[in-house]
TORKOL-4160 file (C-alpha; in steps of 0.2 Angstrom, whole numbers, padded with zeros to 4 digits, m for minus):
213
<pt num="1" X="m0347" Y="m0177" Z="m0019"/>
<pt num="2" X="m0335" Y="m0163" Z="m0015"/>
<pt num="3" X="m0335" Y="m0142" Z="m0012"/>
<pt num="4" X="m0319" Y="m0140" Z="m0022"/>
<pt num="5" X="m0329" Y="m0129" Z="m0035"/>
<pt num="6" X="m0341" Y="m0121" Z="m0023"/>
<pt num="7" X="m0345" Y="m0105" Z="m0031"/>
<pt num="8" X="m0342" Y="m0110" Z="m0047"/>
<pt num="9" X="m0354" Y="m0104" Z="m0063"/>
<pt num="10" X="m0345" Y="m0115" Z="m0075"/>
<pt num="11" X="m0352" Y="m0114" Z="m0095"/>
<pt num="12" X="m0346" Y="m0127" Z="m0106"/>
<pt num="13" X="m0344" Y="m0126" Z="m0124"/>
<pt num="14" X="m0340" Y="m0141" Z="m0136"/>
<pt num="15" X="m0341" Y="m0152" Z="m0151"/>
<pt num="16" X="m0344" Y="m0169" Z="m0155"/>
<pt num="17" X="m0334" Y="m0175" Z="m0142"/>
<pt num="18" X="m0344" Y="m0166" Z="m0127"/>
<pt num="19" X="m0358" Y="m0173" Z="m0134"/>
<pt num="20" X="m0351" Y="m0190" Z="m0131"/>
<pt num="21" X="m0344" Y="m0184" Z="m0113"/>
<pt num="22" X="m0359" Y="m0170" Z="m0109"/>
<pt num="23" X="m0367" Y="m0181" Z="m0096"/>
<pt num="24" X="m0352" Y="m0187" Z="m0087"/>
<pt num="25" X="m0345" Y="m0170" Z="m0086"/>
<pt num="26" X="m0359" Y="m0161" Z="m0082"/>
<pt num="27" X="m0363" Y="m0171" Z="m0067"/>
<pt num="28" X="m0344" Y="m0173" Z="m0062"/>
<pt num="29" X="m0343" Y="m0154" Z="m0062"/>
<pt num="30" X="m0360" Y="m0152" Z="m0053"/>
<pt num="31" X="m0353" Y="m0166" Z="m0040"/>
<pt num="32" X="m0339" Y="m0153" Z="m0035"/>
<pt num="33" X="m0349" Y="m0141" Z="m0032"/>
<pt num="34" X="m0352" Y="m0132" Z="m0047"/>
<pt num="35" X="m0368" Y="m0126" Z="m0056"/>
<pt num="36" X="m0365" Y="m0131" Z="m0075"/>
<pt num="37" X="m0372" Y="m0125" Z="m0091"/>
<pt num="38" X="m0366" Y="m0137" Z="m0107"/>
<pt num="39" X="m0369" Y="m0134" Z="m0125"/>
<pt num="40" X="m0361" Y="m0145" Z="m0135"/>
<pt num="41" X="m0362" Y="m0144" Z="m0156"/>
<pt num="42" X="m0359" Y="m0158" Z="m0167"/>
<pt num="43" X="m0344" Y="m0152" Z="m0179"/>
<pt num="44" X="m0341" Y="m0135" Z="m0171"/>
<pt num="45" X="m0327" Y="m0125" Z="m0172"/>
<pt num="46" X="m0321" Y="m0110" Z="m0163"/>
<pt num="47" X="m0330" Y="m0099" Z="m0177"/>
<pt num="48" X="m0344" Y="m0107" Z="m0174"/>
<pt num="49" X="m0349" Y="m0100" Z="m0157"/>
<pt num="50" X="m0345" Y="m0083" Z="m0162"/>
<pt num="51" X="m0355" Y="m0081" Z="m0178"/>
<pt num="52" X="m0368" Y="m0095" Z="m0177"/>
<pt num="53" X="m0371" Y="m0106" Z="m0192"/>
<pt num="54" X="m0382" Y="m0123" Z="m0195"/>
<pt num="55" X="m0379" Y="m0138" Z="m0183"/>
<pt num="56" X="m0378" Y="m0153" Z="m0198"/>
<pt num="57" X="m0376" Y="m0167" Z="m0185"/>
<pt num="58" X="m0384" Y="m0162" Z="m0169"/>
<pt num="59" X="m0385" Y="m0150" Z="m0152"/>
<pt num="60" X="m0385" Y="m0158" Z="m0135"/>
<pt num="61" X="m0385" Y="m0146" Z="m0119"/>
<pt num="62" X="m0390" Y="m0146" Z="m0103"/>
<pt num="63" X="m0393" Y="m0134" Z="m0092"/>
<pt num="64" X="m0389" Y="m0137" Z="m0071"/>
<pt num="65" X="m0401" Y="m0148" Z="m0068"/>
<pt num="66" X="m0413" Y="m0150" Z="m0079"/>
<pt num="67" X="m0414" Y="m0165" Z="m0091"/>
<pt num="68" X="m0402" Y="m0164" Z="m0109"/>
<pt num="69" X="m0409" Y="m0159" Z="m0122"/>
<pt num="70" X="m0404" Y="m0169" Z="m0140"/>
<pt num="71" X="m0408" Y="m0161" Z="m0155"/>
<pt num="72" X="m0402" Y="m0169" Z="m0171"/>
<pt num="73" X="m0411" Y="m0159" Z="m0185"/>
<pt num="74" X="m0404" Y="m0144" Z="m0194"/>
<pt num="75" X="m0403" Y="m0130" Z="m0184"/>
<pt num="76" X="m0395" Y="m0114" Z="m0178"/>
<pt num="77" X="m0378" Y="m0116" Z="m0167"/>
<pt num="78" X="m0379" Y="m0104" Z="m0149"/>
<pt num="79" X="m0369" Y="m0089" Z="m0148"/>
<pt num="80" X="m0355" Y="m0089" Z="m0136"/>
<pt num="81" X="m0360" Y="m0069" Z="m0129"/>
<pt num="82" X="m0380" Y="m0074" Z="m0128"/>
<pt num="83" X="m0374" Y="m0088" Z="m0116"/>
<pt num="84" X="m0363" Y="m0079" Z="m0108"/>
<pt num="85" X="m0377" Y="m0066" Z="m0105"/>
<pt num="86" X="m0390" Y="m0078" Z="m0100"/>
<pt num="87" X="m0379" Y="m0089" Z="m0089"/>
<pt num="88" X="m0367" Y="m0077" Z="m0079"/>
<pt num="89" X="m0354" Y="m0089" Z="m0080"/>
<pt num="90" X="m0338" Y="m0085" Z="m0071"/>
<pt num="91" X="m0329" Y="m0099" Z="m0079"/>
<pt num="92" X="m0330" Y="m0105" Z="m0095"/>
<pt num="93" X="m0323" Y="m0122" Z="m0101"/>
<pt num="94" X="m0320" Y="m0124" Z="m0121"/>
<pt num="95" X="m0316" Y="m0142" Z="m0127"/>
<pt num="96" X="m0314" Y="m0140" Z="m0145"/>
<pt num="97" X="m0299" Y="m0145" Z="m0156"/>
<pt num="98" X="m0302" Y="m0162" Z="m0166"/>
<pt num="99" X="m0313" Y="m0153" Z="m0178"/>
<pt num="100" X="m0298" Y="m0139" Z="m0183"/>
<pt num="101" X="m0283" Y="m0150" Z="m0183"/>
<pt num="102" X="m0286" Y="m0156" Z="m0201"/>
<pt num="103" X="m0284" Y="m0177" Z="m0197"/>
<pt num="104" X="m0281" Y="m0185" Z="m0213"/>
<pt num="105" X="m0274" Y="m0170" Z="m0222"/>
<pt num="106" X="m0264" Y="m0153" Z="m0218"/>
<pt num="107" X="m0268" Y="m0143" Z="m0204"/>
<pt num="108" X="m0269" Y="m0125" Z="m0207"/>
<pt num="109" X="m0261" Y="m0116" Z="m0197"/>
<pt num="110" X="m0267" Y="m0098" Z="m0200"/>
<pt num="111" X="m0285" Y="m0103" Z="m0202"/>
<pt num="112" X="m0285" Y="m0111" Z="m0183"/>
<pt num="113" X="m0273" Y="m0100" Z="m0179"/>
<pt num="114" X="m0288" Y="m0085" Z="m0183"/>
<pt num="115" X="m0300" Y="m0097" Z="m0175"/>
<pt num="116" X="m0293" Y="m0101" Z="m0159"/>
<pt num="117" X="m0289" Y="m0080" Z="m0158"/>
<pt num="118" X="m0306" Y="m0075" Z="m0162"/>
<pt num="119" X="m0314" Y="m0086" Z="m0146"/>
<pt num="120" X="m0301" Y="m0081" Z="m0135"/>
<pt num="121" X="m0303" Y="m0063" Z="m0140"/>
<pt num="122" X="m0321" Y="m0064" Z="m0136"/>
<pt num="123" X="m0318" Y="m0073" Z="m0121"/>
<pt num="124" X="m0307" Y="m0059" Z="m0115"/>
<pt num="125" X="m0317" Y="m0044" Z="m0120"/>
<pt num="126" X="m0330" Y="m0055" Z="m0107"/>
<pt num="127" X="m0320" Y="m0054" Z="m0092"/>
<pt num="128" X="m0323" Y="m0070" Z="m0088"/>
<pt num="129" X="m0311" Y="m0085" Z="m0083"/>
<pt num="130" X="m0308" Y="m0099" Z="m0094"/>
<pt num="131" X="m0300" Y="m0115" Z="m0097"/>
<pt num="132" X="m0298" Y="m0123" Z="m0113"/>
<pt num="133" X="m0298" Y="m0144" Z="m0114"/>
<pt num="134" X="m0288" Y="m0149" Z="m0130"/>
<pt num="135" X="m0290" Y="m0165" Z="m0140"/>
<pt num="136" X="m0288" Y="m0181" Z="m0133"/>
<pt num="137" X="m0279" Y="m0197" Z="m0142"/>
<pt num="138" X="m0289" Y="m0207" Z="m0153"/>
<pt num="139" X="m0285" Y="m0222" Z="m0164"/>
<pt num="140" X="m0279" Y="m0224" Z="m0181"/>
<pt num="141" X="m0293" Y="m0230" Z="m0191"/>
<pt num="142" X="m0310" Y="m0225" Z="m0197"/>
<pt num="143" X="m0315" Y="m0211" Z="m0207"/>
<pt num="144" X="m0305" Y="m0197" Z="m0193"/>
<pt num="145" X="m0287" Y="m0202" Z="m0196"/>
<pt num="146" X="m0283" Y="m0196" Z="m0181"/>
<pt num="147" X="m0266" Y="m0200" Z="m0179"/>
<pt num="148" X="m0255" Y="m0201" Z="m0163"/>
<pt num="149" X="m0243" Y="m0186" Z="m0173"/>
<pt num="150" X="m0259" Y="m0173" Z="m0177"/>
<pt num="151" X="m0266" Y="m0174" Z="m0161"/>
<pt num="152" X="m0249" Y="m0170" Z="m0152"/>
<pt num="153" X="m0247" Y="m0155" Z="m0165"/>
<pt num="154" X="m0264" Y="m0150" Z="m0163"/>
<pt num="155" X="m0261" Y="m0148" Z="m0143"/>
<pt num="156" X="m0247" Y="m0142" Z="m0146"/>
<pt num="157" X="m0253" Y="m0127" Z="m0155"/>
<pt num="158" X="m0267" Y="m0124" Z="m0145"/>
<pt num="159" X="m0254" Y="m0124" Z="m0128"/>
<pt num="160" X="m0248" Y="m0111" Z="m0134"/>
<pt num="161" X="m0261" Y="m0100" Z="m0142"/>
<pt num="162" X="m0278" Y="m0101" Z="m0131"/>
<pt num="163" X="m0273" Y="m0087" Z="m0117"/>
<pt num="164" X="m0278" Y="m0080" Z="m0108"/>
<pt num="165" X="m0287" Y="m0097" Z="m0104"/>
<pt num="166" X="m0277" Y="m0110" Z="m0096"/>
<pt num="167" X="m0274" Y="m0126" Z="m0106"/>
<pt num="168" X="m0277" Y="m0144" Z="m0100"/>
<pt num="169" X="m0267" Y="m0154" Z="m0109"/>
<pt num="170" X="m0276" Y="m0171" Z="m0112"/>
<pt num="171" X="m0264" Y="m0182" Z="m0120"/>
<pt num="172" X="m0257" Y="m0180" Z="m0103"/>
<pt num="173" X="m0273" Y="m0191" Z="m0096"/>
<pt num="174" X="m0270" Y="m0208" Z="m0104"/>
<pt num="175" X="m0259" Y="m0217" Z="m0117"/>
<pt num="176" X="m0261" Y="m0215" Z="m0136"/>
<pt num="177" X="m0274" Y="m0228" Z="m0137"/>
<pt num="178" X="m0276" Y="m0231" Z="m0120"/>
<pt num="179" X="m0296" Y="m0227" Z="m0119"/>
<pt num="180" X="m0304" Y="m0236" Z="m0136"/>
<pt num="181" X="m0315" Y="m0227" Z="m0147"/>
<pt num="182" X="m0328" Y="m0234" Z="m0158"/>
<pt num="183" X="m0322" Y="m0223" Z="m0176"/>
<pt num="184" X="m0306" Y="m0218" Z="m0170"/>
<pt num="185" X="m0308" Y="m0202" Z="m0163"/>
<pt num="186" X="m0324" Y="m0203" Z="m0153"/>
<pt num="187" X="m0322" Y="m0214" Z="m0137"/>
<pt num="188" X="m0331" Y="m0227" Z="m0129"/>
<pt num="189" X="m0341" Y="m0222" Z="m0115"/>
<pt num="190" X="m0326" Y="m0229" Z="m0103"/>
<pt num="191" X="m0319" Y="m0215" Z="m0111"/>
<pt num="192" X="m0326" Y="m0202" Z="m0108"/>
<pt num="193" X="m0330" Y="m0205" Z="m0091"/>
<pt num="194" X="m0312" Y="m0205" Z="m0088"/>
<pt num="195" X="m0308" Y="m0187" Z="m0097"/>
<pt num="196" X="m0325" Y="m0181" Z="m0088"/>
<pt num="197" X="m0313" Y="m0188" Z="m0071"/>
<pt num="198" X="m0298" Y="m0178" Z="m0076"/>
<pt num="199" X="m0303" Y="m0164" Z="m0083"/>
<pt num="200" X="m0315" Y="m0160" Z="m0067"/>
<pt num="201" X="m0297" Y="m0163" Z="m0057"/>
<pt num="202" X="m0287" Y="m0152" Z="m0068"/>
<pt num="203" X="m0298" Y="m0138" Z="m0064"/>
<pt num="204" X="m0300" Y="m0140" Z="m0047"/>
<pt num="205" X="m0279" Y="m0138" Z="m0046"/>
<pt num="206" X="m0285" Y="m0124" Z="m0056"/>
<pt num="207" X="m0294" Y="m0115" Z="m0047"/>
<pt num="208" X="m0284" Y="m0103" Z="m0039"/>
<pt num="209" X="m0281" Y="m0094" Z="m0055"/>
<pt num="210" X="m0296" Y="m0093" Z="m0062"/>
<pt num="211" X="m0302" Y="m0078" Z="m0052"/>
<pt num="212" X="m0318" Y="m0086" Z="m0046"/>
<pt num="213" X="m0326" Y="m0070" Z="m0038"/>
């Protein structure tokens, strides 16, 4: 256990994918010294947390430390102002991306573009820090397609539209097919224990600019 995020309030917002990684992430932040709050929606997009809809394949959160809480009936998304007001959060970390970038087709570009601006928007209007954690590689196969050549557009796109949070860049935390997934874009618990790892040490050598007070 460390201190570096001593002070920290950190809300976490996700899809599928922190559903995979909530635990290892929560307690990863929580080991630095954080307090964490994680929701995490099966299928979200940005839109999602904005103007809540219908969860089709689950809700997992957790919040500090409590036990998690699975819910995979139906039910009503959270609302990303609600949290914001029952949490206090001064950092809020976004991993979303897999579910926008369009694997297997055409991503379009004004319709994540609109997305990703309408969260960040919200997120500003806030006040409060954030850092947002774009897609990680996947493999080839399975029903996702997600393709080496998607996921580097998709982070791409997301580098340079998600201010004012800062981006963390996780193609940058293995090589594309480096950490195997079990349906080609959701990763085995190996992992996701690694992307739990980076991602609590991309923030710490974020800190500084993430205005904690």
């Amino acid at each position: 256990m460390s201190a570096a995020l001593a002070g920290f309030a950190i809300l976490v917002i996700g899809d599928s994918q922190l559903m995979g990684m909530l635990p290892m992430l929560h307690n990863e932040l929580e080991d630095a010294g954080a307090t964490a709050y994680s929701y995490a929606v099966c299928g979200s997009t940005a839109q999602d947390w904005i103007i809540p809809t219908t969860a089709s394949c689950g809700l997992l959160h957790r919040d500090d430390k409590a036990a998690a809480v699975l819910d995979m009936k139906p039910g009503p998304t959270w609302n990303l102002t609600n949290l914001i007001a029952q949490h206090h959060p001064n950092l809020i970390v976004v991993e979303l991306g897999d579910t926008m970038a369009g694997y297997g087709g055409h991503m379009e570009l004004g319709w994540v573009h609109e997305q990703i601006s309408g969260l960040t928007a919200k997120i500003a209007a806030s006040h409060v820090s954030c850092v947002w954690v774009g897609p990680a590689w996947g493999e080839d196969y399975g029903p996702y397609h997600k393709t080496t050549a998607q996921v580097q557009a998709m982070s791409q796109l997301l580098s340079q539209s998600v201010a004012p949070c800062q981006y963390i860049d996780s193609t940058t935390f293995s090589r594309p097919g480096e950490w195997h997934t079990r349906d080609g874009s959701h990763l085995e618990p190996d992992g996701y224990r690694k992307w739990a790892v980076a991602i609590t040490a991309a923030i710490e050598k974020l800190k500084g600019q993430l205005g904690q007070h």
